[in-house]
N, C-alpha and C positions, 0 to 999 in steps of 0.2 A: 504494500500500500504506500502512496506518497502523500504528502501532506501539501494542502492546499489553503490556502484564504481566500476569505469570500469576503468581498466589500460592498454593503450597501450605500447607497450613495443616495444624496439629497438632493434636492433640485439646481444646488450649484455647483453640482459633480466631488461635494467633498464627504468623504465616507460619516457615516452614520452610525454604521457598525461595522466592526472587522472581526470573523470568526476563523479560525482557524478550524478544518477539519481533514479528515483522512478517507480517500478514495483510492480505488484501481484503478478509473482510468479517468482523464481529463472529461470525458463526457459526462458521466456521472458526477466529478463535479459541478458542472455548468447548469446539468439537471438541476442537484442542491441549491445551487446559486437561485436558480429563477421560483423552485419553492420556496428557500429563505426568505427573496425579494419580495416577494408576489408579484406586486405591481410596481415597485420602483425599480431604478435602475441598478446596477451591480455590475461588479468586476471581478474575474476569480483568478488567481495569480500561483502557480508552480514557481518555488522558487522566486527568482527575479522576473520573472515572464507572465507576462499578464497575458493572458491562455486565452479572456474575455473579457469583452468592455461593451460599452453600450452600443457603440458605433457597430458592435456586432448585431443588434437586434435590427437594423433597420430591413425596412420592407425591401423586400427584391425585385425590381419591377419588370413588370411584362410587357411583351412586343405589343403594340396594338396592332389588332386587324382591323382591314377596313374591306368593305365590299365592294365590290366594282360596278 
């Protein structure tokens, strides 16, 4: 298992809370992170490496069709 922190963050990206916890794999953390969060935003860091940040949640956007 590696140890991770999970940072809540407040509306002006400065953490709120900071937990430390232990997971198998980065995804499972990030999972954690977004239960922790619920709704606010979060960053979850391995080490020095911020694994997640908010800029990760944005929407992905799609081709538009159009008809002819």
């Amino acid at each position: 298992m590696q140890e991770y922190e999970i940072r809540v963050l407040t509306d002006h990206s400065s953490p709120s809370l900071i937990m430390k916890t232990m997971h198998f794999t980065d995804v499972d953390a990030i999972r954690a992170g977004r239960k922790i969060a619920r709704a606010s935003l979060f960053e979850v860091w391995r080490d020095m490496e911020c694994i997640h940040s908010p800029a990760d949640d944005e929407p992905i956007p799609y081709p538009i069709h159009r008809s002819a």
